[in-house]
N, CA, C, O and CB atoms as a CASP TS submission, in Angstrom:
PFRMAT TS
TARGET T0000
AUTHOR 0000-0000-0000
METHOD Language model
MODEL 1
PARENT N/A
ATOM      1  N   UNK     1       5.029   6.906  -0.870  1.00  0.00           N
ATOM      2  CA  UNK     1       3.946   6.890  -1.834  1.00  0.00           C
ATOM      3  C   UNK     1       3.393   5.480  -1.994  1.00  0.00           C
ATOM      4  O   UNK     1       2.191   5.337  -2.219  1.00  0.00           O
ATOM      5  CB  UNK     1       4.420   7.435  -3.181  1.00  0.00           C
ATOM      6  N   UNK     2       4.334   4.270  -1.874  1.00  0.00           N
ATOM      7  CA  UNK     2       3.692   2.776  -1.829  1.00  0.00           C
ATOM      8  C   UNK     2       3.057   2.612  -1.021  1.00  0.00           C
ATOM      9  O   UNK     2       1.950   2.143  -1.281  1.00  0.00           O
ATOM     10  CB  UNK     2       4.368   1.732  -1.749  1.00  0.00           C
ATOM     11  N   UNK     3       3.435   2.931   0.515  1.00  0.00           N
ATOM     12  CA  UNK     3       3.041   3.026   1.792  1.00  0.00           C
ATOM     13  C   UNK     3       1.498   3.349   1.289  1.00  0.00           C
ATOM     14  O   UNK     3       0.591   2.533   1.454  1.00  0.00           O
ATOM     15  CB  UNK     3       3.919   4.170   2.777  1.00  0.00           C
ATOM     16  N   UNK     4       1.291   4.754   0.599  1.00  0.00           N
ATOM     17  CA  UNK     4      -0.561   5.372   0.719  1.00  0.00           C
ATOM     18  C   UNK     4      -1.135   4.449  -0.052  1.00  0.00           C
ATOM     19  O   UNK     4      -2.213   3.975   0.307  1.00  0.00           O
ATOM     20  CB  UNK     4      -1.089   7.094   0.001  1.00  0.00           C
ATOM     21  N   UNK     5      -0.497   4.011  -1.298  1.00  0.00           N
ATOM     22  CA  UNK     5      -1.218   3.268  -2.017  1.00  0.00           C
ATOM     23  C   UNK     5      -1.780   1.962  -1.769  1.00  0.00           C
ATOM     24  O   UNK     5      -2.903   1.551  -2.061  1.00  0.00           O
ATOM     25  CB  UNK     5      -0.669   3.211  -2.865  1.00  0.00           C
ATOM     26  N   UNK     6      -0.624   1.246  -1.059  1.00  0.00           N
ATOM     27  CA  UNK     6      -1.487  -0.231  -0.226  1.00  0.00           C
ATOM     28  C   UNK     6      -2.457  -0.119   0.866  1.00  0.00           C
ATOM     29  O   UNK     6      -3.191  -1.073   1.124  1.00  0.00           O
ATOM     30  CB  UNK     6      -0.458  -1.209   0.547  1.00  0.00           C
ATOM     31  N   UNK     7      -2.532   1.332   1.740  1.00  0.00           N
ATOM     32  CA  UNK     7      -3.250   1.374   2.580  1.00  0.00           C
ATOM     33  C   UNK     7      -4.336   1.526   1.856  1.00  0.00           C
ATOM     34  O   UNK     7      -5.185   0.649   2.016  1.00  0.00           O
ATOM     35  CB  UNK     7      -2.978   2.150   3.486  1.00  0.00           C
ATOM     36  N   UNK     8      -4.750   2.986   0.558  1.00  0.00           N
ATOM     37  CA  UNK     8      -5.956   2.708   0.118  1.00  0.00           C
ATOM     38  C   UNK     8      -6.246   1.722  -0.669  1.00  0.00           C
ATOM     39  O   UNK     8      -7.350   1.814  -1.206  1.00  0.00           O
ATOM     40  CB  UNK     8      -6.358   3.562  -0.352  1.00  0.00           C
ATOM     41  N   UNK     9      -5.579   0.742  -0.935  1.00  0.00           N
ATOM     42  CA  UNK     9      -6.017  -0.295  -1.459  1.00  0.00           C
ATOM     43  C   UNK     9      -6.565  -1.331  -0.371  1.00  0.00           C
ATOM     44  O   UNK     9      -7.618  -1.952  -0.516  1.00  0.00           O
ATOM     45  CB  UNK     9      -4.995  -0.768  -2.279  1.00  0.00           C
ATOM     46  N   UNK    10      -5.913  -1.416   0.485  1.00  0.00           N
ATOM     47  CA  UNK    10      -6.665  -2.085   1.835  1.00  0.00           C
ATOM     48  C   UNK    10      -8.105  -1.562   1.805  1.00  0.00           C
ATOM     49  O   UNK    10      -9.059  -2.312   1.597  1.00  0.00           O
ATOM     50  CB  UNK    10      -5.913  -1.603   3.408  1.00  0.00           C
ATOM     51  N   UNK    11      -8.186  -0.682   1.950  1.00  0.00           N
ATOM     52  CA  UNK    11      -9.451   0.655   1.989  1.00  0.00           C
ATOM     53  C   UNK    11     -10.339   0.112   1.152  1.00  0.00           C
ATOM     54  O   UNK    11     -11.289  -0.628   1.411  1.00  0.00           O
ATOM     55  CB  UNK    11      -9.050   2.345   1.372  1.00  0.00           C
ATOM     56  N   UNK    12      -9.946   0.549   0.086  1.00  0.00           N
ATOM     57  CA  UNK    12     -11.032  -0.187  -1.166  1.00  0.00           C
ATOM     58  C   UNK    12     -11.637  -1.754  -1.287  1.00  0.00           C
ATOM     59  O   UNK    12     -12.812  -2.078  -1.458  1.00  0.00           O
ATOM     60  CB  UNK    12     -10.229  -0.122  -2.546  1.00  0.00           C
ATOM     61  N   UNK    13     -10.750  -2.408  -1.178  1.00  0.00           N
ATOM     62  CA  UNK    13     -11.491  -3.531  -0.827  1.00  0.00           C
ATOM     63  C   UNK    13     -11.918  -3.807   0.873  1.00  0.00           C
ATOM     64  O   UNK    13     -12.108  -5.014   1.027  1.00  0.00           O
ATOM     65  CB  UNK    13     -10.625  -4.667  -1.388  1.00  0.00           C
ATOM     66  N   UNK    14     -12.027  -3.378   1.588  1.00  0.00           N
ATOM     67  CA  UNK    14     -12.662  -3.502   2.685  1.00  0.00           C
ATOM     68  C   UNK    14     -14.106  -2.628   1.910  1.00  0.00           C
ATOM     69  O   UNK    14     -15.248  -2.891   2.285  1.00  0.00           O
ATOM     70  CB  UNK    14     -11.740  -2.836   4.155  1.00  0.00           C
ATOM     71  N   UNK    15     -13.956  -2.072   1.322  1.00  0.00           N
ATOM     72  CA  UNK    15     -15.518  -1.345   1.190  1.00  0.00           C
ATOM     73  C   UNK    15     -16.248  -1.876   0.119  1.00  0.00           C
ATOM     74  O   UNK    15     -17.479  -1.839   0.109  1.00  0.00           O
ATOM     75  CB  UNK    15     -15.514   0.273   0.900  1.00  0.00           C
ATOM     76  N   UNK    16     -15.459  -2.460  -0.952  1.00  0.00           N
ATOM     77  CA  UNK    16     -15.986  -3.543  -1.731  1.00  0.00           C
ATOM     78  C   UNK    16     -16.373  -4.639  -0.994  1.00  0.00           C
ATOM     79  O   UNK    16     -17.162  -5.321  -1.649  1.00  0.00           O
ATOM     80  CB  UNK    16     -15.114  -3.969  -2.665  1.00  0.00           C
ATOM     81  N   UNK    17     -16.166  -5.048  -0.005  1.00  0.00           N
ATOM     82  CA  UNK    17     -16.375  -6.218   0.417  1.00  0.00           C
ATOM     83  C   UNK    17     -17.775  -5.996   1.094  1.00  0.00           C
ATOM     84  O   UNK    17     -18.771  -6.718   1.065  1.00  0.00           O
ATOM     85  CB  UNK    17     -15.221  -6.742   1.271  1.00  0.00           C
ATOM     86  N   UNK    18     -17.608  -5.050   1.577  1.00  0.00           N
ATOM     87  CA  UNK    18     -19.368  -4.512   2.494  1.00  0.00           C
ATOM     88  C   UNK    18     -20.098  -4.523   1.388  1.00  0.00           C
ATOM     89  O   UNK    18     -21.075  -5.268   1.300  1.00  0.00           O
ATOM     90  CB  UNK    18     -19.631  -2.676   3.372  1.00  0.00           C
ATOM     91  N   UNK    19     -19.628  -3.479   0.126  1.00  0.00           N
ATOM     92  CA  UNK    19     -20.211  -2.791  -0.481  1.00  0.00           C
ATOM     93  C   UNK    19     -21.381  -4.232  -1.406  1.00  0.00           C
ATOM     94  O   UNK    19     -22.595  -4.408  -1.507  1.00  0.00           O
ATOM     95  CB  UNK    19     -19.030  -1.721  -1.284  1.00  0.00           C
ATOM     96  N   UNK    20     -20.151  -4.957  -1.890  1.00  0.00           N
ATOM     97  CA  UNK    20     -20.708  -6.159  -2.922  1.00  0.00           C
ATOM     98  C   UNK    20     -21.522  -7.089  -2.248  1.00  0.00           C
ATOM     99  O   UNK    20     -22.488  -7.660  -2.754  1.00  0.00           O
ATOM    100  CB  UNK    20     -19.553  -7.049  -3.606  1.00  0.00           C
ATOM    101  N   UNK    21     -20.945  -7.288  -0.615  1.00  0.00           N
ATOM    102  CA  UNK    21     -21.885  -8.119   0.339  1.00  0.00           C
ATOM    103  C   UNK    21     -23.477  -7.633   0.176  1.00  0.00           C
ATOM    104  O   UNK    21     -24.344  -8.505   0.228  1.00  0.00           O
ATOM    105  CB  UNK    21     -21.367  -7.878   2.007  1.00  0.00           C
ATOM    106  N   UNK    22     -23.745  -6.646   0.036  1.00  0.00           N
ATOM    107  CA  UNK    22     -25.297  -6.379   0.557  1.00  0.00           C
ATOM    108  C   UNK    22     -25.283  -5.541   1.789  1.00  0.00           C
ATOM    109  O   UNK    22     -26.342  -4.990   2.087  1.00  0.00           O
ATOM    110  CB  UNK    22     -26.125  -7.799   0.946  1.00  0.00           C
ATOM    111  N   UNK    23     -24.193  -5.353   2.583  1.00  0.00           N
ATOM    112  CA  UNK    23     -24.646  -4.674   3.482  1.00  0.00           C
ATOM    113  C   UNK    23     -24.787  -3.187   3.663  1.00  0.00           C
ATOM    114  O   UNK    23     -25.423  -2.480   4.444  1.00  0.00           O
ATOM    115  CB  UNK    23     -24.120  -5.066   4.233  1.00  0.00           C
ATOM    116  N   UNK    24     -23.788  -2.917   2.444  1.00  0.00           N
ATOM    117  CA  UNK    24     -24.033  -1.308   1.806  1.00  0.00           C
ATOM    118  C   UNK    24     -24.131  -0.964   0.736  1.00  0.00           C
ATOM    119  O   UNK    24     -23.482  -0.026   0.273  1.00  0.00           O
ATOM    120  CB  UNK    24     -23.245  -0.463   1.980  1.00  0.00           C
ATOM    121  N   UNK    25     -25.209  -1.842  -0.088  1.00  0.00           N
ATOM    122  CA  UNK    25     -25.567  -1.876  -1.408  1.00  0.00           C
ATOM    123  C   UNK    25     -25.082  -0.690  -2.613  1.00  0.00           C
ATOM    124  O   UNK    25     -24.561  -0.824  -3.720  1.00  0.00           O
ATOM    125  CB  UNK    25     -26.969  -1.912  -1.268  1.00  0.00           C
ATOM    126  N   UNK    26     -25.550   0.596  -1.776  1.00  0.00           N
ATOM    127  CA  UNK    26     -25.601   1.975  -2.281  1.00  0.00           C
ATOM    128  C   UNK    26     -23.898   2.325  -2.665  1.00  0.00           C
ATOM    129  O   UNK    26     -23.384   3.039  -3.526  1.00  0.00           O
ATOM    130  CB  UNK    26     -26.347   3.081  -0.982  1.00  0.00           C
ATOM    131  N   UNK    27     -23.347   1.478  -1.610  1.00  0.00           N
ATOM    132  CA  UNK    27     -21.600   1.874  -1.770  1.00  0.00           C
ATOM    133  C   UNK    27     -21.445   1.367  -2.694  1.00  0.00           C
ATOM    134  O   UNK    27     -20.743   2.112  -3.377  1.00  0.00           O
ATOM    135  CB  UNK    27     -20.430   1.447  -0.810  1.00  0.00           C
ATOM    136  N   UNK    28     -21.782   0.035  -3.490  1.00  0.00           N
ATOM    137  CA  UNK    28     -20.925  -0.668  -4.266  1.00  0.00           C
ATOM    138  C   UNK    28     -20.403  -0.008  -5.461  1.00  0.00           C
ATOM    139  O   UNK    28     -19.270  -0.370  -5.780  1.00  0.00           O
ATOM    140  CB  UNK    28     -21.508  -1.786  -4.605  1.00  0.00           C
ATOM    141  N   UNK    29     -20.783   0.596  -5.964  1.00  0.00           N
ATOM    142  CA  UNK    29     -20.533   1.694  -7.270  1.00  0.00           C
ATOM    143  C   UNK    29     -19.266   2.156  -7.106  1.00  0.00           C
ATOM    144  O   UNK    29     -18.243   1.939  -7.755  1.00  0.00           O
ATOM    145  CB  UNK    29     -21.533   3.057  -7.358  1.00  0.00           C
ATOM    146  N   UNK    30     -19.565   3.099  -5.751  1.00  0.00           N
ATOM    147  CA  UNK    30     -18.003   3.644  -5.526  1.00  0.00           C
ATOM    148  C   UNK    30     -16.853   3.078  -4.668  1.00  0.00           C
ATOM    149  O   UNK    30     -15.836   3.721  -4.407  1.00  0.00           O
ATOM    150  CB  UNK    30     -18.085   4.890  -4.982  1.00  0.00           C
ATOM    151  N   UNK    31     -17.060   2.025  -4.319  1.00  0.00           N
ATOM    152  CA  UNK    31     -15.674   0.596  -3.856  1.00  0.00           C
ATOM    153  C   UNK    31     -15.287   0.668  -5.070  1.00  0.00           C
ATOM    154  O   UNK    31     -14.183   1.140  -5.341  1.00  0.00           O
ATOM    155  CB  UNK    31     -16.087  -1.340  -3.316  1.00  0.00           C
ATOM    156  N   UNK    32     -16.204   0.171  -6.098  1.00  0.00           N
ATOM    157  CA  UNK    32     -15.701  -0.239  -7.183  1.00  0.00           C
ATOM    158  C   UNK    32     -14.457   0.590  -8.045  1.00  0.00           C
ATOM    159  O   UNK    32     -13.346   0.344  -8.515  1.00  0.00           O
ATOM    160  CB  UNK    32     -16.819  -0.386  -7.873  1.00  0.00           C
ATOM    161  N   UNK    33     -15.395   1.715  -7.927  1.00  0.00           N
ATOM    162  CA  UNK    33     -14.423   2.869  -8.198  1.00  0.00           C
ATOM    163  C   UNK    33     -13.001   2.859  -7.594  1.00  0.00           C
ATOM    164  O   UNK    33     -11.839   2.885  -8.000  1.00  0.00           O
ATOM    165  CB  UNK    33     -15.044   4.096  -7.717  1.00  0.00           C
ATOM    166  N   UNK    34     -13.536   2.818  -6.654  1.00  0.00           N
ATOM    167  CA  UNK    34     -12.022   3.190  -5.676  1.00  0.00           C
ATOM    168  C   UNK    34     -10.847   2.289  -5.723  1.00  0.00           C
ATOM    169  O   UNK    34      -9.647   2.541  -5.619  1.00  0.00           O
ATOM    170  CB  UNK    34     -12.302   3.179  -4.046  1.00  0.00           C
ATOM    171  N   UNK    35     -11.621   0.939  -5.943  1.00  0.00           N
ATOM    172  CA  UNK    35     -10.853  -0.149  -6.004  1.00  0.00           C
ATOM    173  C   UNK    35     -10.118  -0.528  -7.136  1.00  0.00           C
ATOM    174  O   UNK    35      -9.153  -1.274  -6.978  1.00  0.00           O
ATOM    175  CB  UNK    35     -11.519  -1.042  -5.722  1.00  0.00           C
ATOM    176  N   UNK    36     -10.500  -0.032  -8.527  1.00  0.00           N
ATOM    177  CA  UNK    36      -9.899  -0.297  -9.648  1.00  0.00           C
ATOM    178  C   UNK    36      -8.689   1.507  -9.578  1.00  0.00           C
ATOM    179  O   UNK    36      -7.556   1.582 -10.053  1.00  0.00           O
ATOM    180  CB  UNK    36     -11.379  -0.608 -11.141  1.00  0.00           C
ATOM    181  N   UNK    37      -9.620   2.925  -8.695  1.00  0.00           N
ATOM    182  CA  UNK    37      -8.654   3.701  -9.160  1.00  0.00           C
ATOM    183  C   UNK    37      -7.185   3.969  -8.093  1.00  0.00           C
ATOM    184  O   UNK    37      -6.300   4.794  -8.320  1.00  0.00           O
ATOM    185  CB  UNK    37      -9.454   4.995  -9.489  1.00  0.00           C
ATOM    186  N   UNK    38      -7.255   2.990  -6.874  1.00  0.00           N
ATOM    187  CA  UNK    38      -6.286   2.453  -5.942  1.00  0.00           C
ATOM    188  C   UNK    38      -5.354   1.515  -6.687  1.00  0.00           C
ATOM    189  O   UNK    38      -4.199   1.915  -6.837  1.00  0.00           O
ATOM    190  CB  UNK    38      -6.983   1.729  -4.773  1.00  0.00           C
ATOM    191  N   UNK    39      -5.669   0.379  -7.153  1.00  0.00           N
ATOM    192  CA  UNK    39      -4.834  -0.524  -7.943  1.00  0.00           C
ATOM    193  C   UNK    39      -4.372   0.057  -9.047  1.00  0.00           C
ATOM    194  O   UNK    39      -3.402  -0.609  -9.409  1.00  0.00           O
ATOM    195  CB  UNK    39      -5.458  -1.675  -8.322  1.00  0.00           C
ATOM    196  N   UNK    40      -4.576   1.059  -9.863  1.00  0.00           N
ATOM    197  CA  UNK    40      -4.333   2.189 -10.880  1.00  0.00           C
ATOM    198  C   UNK    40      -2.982   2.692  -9.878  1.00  0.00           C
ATOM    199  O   UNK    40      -1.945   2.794 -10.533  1.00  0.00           O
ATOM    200  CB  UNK    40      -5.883   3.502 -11.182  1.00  0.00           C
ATOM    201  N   UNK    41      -2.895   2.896  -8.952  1.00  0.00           N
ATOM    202  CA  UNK    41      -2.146   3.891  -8.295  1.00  0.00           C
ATOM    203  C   UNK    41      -1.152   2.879  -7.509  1.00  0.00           C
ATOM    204  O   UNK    41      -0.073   3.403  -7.232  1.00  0.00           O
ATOM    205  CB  UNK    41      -3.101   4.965  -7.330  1.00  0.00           C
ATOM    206  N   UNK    42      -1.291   1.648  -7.131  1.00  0.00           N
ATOM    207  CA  UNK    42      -0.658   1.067  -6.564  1.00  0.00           C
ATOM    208  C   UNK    42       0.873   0.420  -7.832  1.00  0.00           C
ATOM    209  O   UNK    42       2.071   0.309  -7.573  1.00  0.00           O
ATOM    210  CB  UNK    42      -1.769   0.113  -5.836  1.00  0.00           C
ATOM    211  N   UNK    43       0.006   0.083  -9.340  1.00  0.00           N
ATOM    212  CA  UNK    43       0.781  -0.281 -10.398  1.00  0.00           C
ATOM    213  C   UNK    43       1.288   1.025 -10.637  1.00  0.00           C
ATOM    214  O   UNK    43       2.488   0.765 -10.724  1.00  0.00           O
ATOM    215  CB  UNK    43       0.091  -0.989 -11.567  1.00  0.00           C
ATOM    216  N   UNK    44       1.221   1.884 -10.753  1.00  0.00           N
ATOM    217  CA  UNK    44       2.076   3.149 -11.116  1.00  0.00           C
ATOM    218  C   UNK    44       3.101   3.391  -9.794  1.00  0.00           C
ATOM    219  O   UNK    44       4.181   3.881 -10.124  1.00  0.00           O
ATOM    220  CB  UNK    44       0.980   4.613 -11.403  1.00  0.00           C
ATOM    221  N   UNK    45       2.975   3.188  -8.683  1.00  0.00           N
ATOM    222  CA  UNK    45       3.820   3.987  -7.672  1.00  0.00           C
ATOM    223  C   UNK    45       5.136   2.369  -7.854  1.00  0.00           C
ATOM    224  O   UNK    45       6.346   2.598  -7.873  1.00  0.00           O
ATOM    225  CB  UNK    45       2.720   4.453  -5.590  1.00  0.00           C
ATOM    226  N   UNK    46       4.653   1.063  -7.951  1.00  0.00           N
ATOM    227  CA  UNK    46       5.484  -0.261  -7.993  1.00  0.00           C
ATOM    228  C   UNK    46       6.519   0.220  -9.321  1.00  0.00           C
ATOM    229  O   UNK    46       7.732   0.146  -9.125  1.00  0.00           O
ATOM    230  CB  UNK    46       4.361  -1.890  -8.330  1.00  0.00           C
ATOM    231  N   UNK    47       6.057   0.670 -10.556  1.00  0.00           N
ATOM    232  CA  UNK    47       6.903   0.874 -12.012  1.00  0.00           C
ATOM    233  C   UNK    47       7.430   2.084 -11.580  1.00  0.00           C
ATOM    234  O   UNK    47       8.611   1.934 -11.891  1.00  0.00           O
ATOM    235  CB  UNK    47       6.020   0.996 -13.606  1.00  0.00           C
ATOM    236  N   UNK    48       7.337   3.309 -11.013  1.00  0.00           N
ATOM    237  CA  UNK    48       8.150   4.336 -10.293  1.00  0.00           C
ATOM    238  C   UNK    48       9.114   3.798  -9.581  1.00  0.00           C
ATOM    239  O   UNK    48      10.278   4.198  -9.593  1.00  0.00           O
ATOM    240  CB  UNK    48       7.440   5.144  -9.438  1.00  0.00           C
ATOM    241  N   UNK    49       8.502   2.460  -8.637  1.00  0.00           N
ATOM    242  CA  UNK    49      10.043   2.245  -7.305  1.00  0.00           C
ATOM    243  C   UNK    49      10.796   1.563  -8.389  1.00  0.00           C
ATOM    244  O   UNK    49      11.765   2.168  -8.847  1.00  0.00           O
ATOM    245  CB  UNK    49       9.846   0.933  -5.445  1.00  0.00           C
ATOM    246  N   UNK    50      10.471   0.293  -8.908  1.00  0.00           N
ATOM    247  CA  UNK    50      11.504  -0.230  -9.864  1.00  0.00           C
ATOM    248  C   UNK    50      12.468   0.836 -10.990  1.00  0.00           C
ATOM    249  O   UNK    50      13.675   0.700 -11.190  1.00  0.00           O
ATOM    250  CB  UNK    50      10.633  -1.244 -10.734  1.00  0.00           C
ATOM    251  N   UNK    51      11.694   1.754 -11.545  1.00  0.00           N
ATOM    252  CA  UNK    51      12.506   2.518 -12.487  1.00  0.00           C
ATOM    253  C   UNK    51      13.670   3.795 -11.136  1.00  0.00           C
ATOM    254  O   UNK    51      14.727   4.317 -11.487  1.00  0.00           O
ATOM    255  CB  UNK    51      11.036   3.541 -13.840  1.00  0.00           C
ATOM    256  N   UNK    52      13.166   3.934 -10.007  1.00  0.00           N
ATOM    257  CA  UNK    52      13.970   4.713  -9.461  1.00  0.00           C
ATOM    258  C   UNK    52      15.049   4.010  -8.678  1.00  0.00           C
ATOM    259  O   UNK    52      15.896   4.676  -8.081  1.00  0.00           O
ATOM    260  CB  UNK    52      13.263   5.560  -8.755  1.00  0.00           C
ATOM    261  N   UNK    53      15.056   2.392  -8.648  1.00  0.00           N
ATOM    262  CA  UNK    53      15.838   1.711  -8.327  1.00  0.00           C
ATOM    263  C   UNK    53      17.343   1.331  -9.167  1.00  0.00           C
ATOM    264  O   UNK    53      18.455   1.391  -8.642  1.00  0.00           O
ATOM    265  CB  UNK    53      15.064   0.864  -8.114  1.00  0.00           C
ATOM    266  N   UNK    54      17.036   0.902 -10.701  1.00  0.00           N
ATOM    267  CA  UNK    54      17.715   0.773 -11.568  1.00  0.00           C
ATOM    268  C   UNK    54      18.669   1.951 -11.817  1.00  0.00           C
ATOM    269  O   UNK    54      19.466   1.913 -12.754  1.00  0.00           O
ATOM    270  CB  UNK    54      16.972   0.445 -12.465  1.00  0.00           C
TER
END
């Protein structure tokens, strides 16, 4: 589950990065999206491994 979450977080900011550049203006809305609801998912799956570690 960390594994999916850093990949779409890779994801998201690669498309923020187009998106905010100008070169896919229309995307930037939803990088944005993606990018705050990837890091949403990346901090939840990190407090899952730590609590299933302990």
């Amino acid at each position: 589950m960390l594994y999916y979450a850093l990949v779409f977080l890779v994801i998201a900011l690669v498309a923020g990065i187009l998106g905010f550049g100008g070169i896919a203006g229309a995307s930037a809305g939803i990088a944005q999206i993606l990018f705050f609801l990837f890091l949403a998912f990346l901090v939840i799956s990190l407090v899952i491994g730590f609590i299933r570690r302990t």
